[in-house]
C-alpha positions as YAML, in Angstrom:
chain: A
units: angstrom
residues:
- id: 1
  name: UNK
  ca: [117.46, 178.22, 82.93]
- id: 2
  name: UNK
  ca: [118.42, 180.94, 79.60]
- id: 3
  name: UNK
  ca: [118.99, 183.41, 82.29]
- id: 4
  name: UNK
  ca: [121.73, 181.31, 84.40]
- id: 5
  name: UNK
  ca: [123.23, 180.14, 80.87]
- id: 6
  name: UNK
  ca: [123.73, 183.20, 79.25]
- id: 7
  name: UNK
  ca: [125.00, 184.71, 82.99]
- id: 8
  name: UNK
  ca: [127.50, 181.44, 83.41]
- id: 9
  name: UNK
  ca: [128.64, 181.65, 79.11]
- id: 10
  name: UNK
  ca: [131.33, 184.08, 80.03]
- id: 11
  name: UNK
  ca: [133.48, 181.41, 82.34]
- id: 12
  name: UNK
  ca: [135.24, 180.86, 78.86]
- id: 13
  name: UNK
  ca: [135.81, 184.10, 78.28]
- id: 14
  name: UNK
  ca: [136.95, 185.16, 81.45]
- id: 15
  name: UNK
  ca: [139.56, 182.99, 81.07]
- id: 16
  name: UNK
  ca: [140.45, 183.11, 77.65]
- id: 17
  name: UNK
  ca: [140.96, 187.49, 78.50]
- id: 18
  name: UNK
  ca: [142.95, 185.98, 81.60]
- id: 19
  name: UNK
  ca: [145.29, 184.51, 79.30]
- id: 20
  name: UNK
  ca: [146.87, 187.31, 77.95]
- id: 21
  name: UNK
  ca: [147.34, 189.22, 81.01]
- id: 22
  name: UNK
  ca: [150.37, 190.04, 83.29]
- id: 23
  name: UNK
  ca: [150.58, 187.78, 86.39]
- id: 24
  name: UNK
  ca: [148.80, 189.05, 89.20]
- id: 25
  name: UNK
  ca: [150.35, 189.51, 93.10]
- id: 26
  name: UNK
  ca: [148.85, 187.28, 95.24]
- id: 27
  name: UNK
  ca: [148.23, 188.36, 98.73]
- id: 28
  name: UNK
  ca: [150.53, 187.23, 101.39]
- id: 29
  name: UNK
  ca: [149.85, 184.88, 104.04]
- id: 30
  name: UNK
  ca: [148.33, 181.55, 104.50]
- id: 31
  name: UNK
  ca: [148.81, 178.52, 102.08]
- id: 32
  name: UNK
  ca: [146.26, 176.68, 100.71]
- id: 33
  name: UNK
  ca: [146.40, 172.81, 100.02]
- id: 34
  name: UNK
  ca: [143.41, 172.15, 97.75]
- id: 35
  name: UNK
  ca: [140.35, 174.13, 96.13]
- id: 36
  name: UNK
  ca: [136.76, 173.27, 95.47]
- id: 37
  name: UNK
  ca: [134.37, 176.12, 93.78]
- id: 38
  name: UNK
  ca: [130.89, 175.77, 94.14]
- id: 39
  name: UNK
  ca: [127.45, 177.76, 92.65]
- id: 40
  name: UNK
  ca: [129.14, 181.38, 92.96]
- id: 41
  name: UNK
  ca: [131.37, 180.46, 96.05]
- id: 42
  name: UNK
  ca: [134.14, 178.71, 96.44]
- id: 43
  name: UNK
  ca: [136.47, 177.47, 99.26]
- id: 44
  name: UNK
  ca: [140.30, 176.57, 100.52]
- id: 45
  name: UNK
  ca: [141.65, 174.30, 102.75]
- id: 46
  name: UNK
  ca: [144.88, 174.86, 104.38]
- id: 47
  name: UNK
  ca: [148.06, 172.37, 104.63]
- id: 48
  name: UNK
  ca: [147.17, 172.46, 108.42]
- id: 49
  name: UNK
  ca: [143.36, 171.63, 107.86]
- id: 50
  name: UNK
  ca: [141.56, 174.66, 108.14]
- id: 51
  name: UNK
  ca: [138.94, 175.65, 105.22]
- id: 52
  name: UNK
  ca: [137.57, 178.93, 104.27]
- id: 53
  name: UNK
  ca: [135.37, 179.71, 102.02]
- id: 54
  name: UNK
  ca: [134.23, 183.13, 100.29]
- id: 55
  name: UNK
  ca: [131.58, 184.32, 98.05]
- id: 56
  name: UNK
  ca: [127.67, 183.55, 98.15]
- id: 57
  name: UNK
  ca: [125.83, 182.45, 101.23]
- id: 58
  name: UNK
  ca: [122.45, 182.76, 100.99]
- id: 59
  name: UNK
  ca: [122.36, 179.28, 102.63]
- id: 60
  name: UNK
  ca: [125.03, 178.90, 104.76]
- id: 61
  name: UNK
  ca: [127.23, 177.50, 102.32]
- id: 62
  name: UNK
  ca: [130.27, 179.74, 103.95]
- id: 63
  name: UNK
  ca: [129.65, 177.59, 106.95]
- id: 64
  name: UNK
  ca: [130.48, 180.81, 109.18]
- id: 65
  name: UNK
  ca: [127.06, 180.70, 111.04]
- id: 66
  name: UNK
  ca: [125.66, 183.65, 109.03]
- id: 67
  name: UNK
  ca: [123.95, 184.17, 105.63]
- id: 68
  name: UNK
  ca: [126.39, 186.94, 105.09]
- id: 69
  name: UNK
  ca: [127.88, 187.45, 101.40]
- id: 70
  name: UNK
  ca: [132.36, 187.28, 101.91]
- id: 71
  name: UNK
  ca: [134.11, 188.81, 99.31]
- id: 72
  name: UNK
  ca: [137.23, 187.51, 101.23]
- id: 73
  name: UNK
  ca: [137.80, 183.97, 102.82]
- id: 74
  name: UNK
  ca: [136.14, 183.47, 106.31]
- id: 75
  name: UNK
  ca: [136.89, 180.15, 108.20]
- id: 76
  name: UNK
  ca: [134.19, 177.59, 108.64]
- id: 77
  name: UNK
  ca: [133.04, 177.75, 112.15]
- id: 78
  name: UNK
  ca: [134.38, 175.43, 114.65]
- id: 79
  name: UNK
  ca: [138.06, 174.18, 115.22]
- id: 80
  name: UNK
  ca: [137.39, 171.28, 112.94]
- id: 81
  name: UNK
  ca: [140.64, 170.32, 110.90]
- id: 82
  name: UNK
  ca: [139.87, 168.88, 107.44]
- id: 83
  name: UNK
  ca: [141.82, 165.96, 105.26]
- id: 84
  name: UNK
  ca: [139.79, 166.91, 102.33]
- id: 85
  name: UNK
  ca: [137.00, 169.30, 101.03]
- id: 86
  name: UNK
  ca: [134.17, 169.58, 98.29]
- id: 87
  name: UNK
  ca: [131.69, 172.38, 97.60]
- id: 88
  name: UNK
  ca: [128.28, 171.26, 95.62]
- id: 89
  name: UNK
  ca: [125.55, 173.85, 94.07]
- id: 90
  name: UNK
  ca: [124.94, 175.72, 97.59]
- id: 91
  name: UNK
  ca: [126.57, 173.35, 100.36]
- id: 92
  name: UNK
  ca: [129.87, 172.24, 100.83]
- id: 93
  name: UNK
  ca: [131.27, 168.73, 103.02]
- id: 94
  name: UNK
  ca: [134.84, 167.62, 104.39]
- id: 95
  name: UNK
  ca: [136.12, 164.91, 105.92]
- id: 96
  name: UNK
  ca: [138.17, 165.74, 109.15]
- id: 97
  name: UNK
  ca: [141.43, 164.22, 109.97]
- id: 98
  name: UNK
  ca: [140.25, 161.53, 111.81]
- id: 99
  name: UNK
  ca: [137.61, 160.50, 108.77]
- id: 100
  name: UNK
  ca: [134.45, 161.90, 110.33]
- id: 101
  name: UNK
  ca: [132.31, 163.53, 107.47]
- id: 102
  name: UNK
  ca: [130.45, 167.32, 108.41]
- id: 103
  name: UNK
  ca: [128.16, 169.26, 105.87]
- id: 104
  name: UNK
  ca: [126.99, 172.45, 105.74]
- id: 105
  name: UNK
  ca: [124.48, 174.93, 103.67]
- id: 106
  name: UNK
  ca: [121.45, 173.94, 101.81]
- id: 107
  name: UNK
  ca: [119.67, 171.46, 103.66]
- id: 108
  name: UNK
  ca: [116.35, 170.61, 101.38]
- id: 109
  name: UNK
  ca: [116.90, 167.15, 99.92]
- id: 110
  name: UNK
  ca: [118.82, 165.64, 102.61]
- id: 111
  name: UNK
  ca: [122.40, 166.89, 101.35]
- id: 112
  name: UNK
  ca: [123.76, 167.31, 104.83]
- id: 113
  name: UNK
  ca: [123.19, 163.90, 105.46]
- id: 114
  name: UNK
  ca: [122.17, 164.67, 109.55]
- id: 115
  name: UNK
  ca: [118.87, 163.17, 109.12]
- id: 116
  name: UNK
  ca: [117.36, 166.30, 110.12]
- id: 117
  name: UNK
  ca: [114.27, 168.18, 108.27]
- id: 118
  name: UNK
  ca: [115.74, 171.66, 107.62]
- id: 119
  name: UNK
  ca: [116.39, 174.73, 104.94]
- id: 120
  name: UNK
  ca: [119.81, 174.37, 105.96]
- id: 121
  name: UNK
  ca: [122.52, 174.69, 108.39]
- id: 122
  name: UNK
  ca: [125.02, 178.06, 108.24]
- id: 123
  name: UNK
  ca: [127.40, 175.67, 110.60]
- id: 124
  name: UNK
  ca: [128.56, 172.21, 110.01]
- id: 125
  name: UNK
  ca: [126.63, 169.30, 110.93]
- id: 126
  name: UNK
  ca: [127.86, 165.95, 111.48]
- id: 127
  name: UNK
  ca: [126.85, 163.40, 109.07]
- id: 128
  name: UNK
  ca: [125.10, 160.35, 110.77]
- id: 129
  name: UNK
  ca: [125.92, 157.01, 110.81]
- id: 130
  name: UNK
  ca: [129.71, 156.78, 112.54]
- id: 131
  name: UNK
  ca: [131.07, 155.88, 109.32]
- id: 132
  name: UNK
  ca: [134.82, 156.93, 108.74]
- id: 133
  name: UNK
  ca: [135.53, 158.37, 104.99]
- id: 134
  name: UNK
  ca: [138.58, 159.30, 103.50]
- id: 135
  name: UNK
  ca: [136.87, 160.85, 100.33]
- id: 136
  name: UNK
  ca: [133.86, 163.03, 99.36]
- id: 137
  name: UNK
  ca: [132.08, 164.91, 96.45]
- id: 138
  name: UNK
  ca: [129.32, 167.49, 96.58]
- id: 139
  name: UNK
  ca: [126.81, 167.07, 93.73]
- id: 140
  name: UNK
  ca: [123.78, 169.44, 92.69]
- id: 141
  name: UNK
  ca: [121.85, 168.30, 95.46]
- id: 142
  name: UNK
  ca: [123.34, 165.16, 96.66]
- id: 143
  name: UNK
  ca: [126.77, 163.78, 98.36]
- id: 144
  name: UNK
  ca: [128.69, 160.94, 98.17]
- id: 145
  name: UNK
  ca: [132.04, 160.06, 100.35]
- id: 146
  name: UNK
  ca: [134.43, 156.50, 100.34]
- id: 147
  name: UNK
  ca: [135.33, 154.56, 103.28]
- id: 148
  name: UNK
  ca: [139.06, 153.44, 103.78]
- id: 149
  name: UNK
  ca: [138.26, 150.48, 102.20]
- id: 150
  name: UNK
  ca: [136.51, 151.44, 99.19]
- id: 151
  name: UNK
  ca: [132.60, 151.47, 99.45]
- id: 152
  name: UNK
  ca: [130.90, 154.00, 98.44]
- id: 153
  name: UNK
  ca: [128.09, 155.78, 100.50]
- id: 154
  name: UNK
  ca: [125.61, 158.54, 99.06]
- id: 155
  name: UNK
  ca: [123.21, 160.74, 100.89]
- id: 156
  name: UNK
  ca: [120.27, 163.41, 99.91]
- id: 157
  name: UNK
  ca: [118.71, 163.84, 96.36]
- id: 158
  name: UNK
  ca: [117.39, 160.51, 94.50]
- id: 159
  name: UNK
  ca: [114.96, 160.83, 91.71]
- id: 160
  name: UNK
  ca: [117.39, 159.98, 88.82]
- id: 161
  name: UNK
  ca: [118.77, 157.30, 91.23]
- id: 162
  name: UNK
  ca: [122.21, 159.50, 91.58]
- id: 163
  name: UNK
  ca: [122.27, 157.73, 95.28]
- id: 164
  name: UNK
  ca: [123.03, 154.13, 93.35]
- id: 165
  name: UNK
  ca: [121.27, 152.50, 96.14]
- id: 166
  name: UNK
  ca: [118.86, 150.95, 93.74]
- id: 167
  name: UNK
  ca: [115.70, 153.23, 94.34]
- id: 168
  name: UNK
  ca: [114.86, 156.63, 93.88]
- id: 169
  name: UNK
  ca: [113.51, 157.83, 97.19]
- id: 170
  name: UNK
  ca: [115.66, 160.79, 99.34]
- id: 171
  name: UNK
  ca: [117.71, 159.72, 101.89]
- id: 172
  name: UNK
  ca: [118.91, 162.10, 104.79]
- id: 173
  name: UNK
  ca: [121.80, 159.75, 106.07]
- id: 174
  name: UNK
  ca: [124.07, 157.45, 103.70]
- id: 175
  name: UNK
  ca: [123.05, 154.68, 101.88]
- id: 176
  name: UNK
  ca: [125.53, 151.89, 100.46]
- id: 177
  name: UNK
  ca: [125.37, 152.47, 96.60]
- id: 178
  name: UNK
  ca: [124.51, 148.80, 95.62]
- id: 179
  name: UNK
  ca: [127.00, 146.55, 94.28]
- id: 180
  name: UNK
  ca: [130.41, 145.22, 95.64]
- id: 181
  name: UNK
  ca: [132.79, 147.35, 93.58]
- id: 182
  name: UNK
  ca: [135.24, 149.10, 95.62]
- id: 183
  name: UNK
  ca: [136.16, 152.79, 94.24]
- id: 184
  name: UNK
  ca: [139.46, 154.55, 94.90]
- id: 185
  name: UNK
  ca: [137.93, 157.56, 93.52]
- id: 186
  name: UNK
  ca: [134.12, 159.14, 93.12]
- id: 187
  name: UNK
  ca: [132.94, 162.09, 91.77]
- id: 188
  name: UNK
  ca: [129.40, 163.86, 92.06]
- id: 189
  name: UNK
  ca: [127.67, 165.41, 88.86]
- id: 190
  name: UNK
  ca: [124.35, 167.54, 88.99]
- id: 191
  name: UNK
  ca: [122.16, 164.46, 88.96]
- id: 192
  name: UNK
  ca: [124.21, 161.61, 88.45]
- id: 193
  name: UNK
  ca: [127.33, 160.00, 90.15]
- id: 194
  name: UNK
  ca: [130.90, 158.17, 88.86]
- id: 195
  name: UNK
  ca: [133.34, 156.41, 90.45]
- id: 196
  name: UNK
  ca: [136.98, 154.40, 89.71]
- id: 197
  name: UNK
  ca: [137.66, 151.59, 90.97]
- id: 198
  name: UNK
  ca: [141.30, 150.15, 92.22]
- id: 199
  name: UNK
  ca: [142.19, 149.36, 88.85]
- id: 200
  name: UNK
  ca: [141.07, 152.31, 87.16]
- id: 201
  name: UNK
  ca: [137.68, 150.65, 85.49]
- id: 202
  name: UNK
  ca: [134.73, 153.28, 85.61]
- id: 203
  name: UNK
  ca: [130.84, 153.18, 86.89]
- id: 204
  name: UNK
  ca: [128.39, 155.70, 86.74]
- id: 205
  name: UNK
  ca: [124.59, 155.73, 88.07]
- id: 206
  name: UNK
  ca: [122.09, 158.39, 88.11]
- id: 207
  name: UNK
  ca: [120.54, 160.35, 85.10]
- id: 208
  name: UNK
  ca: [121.63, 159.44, 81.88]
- id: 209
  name: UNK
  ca: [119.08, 161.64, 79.61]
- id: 210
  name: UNK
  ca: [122.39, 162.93, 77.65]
- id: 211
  name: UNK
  ca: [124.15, 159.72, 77.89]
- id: 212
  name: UNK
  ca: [127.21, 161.22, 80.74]
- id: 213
  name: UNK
  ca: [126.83, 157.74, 82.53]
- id: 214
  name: UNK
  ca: [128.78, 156.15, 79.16]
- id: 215
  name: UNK
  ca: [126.97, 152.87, 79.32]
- id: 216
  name: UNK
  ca: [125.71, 153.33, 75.59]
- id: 217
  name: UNK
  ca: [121.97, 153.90, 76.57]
- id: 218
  name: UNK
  ca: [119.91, 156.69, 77.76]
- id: 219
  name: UNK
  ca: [118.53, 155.30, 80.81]
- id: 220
  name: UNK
  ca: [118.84, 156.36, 84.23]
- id: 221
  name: UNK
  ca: [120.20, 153.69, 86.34]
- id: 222
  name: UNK
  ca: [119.55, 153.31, 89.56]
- id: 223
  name: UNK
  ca: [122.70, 151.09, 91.07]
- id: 224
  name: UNK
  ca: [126.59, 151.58, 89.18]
- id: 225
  name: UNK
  ca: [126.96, 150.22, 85.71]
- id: 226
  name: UNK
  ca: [130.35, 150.03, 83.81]
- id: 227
  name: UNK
  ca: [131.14, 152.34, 81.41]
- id: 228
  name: UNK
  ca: [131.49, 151.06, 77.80]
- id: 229
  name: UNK
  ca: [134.91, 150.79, 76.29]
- id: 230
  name: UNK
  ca: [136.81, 148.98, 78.98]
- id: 231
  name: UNK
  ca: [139.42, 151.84, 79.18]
- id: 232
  name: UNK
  ca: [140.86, 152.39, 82.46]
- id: 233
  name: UNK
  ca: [141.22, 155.57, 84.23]
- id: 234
  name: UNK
  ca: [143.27, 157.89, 86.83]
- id: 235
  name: UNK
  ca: [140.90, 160.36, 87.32]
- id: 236
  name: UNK
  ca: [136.72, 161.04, 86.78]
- id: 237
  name: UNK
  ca: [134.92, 164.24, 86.33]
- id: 238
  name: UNK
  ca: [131.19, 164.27, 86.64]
- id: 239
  name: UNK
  ca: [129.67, 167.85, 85.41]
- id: 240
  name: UNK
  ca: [126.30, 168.96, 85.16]
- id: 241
  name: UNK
  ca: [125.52, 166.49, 82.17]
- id: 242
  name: UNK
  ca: [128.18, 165.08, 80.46]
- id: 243
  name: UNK
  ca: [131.51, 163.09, 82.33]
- id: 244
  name: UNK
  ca: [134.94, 163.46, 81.67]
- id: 245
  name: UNK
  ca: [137.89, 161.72, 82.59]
- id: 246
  name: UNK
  ca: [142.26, 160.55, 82.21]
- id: 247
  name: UNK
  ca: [143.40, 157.73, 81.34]
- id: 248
  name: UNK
  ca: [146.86, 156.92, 82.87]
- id: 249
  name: UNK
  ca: [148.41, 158.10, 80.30]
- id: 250
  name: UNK
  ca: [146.48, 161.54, 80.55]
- id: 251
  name: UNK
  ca: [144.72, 161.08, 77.62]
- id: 252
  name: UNK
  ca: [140.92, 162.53, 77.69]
- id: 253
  name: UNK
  ca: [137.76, 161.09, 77.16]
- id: 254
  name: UNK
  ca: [134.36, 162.48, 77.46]
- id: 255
  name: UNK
  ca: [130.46, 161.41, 76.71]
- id: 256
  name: UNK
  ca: [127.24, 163.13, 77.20]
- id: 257
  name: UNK
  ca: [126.31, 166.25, 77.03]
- id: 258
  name: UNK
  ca: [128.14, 168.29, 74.19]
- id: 259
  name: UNK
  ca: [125.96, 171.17, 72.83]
- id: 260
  name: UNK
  ca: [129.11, 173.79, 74.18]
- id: 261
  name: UNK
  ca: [131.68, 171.53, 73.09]
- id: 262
  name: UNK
  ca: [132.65, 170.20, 76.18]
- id: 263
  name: UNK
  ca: [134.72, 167.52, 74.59]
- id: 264
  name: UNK
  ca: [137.05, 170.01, 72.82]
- id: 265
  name: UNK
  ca: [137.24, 167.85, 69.69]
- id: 266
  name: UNK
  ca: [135.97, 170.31, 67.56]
- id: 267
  name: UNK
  ca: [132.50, 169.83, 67.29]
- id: 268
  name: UNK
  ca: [129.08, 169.32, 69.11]
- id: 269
  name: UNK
  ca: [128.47, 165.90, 68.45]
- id: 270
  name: UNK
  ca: [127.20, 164.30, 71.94]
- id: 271
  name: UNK
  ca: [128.00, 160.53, 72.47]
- id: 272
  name: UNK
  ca: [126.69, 157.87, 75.27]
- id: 273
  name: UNK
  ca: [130.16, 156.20, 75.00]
- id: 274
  name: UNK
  ca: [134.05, 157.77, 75.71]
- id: 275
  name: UNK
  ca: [135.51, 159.55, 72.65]
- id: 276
  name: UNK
  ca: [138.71, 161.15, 72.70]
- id: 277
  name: UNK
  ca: [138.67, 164.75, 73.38]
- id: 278
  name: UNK
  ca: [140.88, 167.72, 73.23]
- id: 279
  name: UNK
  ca: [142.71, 166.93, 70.47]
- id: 280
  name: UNK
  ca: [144.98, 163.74, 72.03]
- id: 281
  name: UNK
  ca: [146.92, 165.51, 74.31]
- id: 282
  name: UNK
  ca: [148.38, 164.43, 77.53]
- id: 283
  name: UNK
  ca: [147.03, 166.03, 80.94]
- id: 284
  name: UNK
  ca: [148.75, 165.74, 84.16]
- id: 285
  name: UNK
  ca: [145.15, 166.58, 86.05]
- id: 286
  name: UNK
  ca: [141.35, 167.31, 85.30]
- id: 287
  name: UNK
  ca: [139.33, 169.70, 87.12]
- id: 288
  name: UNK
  ca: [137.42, 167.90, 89.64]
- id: 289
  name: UNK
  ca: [133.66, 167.37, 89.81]
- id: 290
  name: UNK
  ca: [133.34, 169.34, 93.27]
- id: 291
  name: UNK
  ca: [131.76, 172.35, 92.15]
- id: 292
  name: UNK
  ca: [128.79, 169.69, 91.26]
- id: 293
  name: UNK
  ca: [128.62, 170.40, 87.70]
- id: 294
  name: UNK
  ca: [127.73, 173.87, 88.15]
- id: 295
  name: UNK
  ca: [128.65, 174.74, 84.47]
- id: 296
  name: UNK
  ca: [129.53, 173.41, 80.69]
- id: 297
  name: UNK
  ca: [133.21, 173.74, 80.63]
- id: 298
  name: UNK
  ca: [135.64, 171.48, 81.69]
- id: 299
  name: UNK
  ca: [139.30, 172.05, 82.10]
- id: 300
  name: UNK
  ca: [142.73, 170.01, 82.26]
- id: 301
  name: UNK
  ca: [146.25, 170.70, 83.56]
- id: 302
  name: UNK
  ca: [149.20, 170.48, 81.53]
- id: 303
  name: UNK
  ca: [152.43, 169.15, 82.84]
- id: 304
  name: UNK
  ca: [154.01, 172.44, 82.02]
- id: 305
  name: UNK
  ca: [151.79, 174.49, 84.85]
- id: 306
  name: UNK
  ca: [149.12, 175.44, 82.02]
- id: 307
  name: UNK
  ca: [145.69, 174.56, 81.77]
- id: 308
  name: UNK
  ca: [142.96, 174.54, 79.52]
- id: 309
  name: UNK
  ca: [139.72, 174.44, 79.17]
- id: 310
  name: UNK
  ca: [136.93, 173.93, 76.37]
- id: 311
  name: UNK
  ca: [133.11, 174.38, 76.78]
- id: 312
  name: UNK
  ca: [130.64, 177.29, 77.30]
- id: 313
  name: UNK
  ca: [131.51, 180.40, 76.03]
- id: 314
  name: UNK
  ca: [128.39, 181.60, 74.21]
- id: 315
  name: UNK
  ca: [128.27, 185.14, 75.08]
- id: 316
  name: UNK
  ca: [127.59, 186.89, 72.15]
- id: 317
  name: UNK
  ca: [129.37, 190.95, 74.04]
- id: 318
  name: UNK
  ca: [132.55, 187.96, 74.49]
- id: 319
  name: UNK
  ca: [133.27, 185.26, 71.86]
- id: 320
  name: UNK
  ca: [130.20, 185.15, 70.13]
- id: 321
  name: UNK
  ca: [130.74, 180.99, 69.87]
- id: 322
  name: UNK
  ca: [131.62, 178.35, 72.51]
- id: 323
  name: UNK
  ca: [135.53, 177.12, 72.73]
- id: 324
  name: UNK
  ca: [135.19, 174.14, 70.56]
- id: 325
  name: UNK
  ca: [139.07, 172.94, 70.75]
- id: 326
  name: UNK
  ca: [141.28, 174.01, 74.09]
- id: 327
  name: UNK
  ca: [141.68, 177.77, 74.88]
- id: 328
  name: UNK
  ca: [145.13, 177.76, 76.91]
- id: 329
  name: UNK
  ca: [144.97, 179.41, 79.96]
- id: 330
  name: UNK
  ca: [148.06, 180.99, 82.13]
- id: 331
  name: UNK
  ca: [148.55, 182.61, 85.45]
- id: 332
  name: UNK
  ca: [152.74, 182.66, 84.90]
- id: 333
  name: UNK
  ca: [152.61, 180.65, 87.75]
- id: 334
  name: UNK
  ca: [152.66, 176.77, 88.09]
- id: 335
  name: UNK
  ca: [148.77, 175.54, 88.23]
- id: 336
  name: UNK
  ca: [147.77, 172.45, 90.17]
- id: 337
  name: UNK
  ca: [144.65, 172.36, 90.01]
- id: 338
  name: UNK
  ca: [141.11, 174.39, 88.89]
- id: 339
  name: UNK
  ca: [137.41, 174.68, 89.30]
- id: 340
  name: UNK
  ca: [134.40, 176.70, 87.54]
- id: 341
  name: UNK
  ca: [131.37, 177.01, 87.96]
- id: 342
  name: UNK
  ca: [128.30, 179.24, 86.19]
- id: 343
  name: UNK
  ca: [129.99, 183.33, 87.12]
- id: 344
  name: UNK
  ca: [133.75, 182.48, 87.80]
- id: 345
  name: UNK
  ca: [136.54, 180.03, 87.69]
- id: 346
  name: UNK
  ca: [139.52, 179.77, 90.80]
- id: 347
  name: UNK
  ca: [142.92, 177.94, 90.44]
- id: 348
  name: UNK
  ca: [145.16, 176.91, 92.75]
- id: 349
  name: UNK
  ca: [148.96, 177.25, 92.33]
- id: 350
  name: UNK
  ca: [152.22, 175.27, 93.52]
- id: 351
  name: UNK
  ca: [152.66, 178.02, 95.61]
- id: 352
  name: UNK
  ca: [149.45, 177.69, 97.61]
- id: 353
  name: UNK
  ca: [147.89, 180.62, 96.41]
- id: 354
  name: UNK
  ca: [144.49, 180.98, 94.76]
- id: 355
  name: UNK
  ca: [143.41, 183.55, 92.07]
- id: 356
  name: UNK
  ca: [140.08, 184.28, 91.41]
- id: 357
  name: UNK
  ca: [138.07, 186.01, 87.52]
- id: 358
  name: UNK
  ca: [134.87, 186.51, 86.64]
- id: 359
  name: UNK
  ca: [131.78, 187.73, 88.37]
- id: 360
  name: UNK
  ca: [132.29, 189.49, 92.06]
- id: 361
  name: UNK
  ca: [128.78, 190.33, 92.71]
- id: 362
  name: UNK
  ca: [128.55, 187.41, 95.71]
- id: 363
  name: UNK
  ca: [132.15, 188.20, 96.35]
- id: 364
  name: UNK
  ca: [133.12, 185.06, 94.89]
- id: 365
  name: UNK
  ca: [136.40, 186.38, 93.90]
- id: 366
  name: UNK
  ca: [137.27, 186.46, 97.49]
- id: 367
  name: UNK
  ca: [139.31, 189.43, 96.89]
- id: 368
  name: UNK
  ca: [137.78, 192.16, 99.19]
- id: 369
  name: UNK
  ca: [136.18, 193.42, 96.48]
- id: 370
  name: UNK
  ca: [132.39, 192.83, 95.00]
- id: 371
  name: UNK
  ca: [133.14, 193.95, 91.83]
- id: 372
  name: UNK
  ca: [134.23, 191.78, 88.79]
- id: 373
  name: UNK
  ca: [137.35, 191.18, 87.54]
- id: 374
  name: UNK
  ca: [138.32, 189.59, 83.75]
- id: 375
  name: UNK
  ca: [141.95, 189.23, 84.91]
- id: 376
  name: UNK
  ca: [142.41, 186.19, 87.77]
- id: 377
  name: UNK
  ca: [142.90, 188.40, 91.44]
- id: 378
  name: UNK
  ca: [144.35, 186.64, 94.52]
- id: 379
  name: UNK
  ca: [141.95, 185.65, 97.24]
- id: 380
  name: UNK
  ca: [142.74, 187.15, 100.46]
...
C-alpha cells in the first residue's frame, strides 16, 4: 500500500503545476459528453453514445477485446450506444440507451454482474437479471446502478456489506439493497456505497472503519442508514474512505477519512459526521465517485469554469505536505466536470474536450504518448 501512496501523492501536484500553465490545444474531432477515470485509465462517452476508453488494460478494462495498453482512446467493442458511463478500480459499466446495464474488465468478485466465474471479460457482458437502469457507479470491486423508479441494485464484492443487501456474501448478479428508500442518485466508494434520495436526504452502507458512512459510529452496516445531520443534498461522492458531498446550495461537507486533508478545512481532523469543508464556498459540481475511490483527493467545480481540489499531495520531490485548504486549478477553458485517481487526473470541458496530467506510463493520458506530462494534454 506505501508504494501505490507515495506513486498516487503527486495527483495534487500535477495539478497544482497545471495551474500555472498556458492552455493546451486540444485535438480536433469528436465531442465528448461525460468522463469517468478509473485505476490508471480512464474513459469518454460521446453525445451520440459511443465510449472510449484509454490507458491501462491489464484486464480488459478498455473493453476493446485485448489486454493491450492505449495511450489514445479506443472504442469499446460492439455498436452498443451508452446513456451513461462509470469506470471502477480495473472495470468499467454503462447503461445503454434503452437502460440495459453491460460491464467489462476485472471479473474476480462478481463486478460484472453476468453471474459467470471468470478473471474477467476484455468485452462487455450483459448484466443479468432484465432489469432496466438509468444510473450506475463502479466501486473498488463492486457496482451499483438505479432503476427508473428509484431502487437501488448492487452486484459483486460484499464483505463490508457495500452490496446493502443485508449480508456480506458476493453476489454475481444484483441484489436489491434492503430498505424502501428510493435514490435519485448513488455513488460507489472503495468498500462502501451512498446514495440521495428524491429529496436530497443521504444513506450510506458498507465499511465504516473511518467513519465515510456519516452515521456517527464506526460500524460497517450492512443495509443503508441515514447520515447524521439531516442536511439535504444535490450531489454524493463516495472515495476510497471518506464521502463527500453539495448541498443545494453548493456548500461542502465531508466525513471520514482525513489524514491528506480531504476536507480542505485546514486540518486533518477525521469526523464520522458532515463538517463543512473547503472553506464555505459555493460549488456548482463535485467530482463524481466513478473512479471508485481510487485516491485521497477530492475536487469541486466553481461556477466560474474553475475547479479545485484538496487532498493527497505528500510527495516530498513535489509539495513536501498535502493541500490542506483548495489549490485552484485552471485549464483557461470552462470545466464541467473532473476525475482522479492514484497517477493522473482528466477533466472534461464545455467544449467536449478532455485533457489529461500526470503519469503516462499505461497511456492513461490518452494522448499518443506513454510518457508523462505535469501540464493537462488533450486526449486524442
Amino acid at each position: 500500500m506505501s508504494t501505490l501512496l507515495t506513486r498516487g501523492a503527486t495527483i495534487l501536484a500535477v495539478l497544482t503545476l497545471v495551474a500555472a500553465g498556458a492552455a493546451p490545444v486540444a485535438a480536433a474531432g469528436r465531442k465528448y459528453a461525460a468522463l469517468t477515470v478509473g485505476y490508471s485509465f480512464a474513459c469518454g462517452l460521446t453525445g451520440q453514445g459511443k465510449a472510449y476508453c484509454w490507458g491501462l488494460n491489464s484486464e480488459g478494462q478498455l473493453g476493446d477485446g485485448t489486454e493491450v495498453n492505449r495511450n489514445v482512446a479506443t472504442p469499446v467493442a460492439g455498436k452498443l450506444k451508452f446513456s451513461t458511463i462509470a469506470a471502477g478500480e480495473y472495470h468499467a459499466c454503462g447503461i445503454t440507451t434503452r437502460g440495459d446495464a453491460y460491464c467489462w474488465g476485472e471479473d474476480l468478485q462478481g463486478q460484472l454482474g453476468d453471474d459467470q466465474e471468470q478473471p474477467f471479460s476484455s468485452l462487455p457482458v450483459a448484466v443479468v437479471g432484465g432489469l432496466k437502469f438509468t444510473k450506475i457507479a463502479a466501486g473498488g470491486f463492486h457496482t451499483c446502478a438505479l432503476t427508473k423508479g428509484g431502487a437501488a441494485y448492487c452486484w459483486g464484492y460484499n464483505f463490508e456489506g457495500e452490496l446493502g443487501n443485508g449480508d456480506n456474501v458476493l453476489s454475481r448478479v444484483p441484489v436489491a439493497v434492503s430498505g424502501d428508500q428510493k435514490f435519485s442518485s448513488i455513488g460507489t466508494g472503495e468498500y462502501h456505497t451512498c446514495a440521495l434520495t428524491k429529496g436530497g436526504a443521504a444513506y450510506c452502507w458498507g465499511d465504516n472503519y473511518s467513519g465515510q458512512l456519516g452515521d456517527n459510529s464506526n460500524d460497517d452496516r450492512f443495509v443503508p442508514v441515514p447520515v447524521a445531520g439531516g442536511l439535504t443534498f444535490m450531489a454524493v461522492s463516495p472515495q476510497m474512505n471518506h464521502t463527500c458531498a453539495l448541498t443545494r446550495r453548493g456548500s461542502a461537507y465531508c466525513w471520514g477519512y482525513n489524514g491528506n486533508g480531504q476536507y480542505g478545512n485546514g486540518d486533518t481532523y477525521a469526523s464520522a459526521t458532515p463538517l463543512p469543508a473547503v472553506g464555505g464556498k459555493k460549488y456548482a459540481w463535485i467530482a463524481a465517485s466513478a473512479s471508485g475511490g481510487m485516491g485521497y483527493a477530492q475536487c469541486y467545480g466553481l461556477r466560474s469554469g474553475q475547479w479545485e481540489c484538496t487532498g493527497n499531495a505528500s510527495d516530498v520531490e513535489y509539495l513536501n505536505s498535502d493541500s490542506l485548504i483548495p489549490a485552484k486549478m485552471s485549464l483557461n477553458r470552462r470545466t464541467v466536470s473532473s476525475g482522479a485517481s492514484y497517477y493522473n487526473v482528466c477533466a472534461l470541458t464545455s467544449a467536449g474536450k478532455i485533457y489529461c496530467a500526470g503519469e503516462g506510463v499505461d497511456g492513461a493520458l490518452g494522448n499518443g504518448s506513454w510518457a508523462s506530462s505535469w501540464t493537462p494534454v488533450a486526449v486524442r
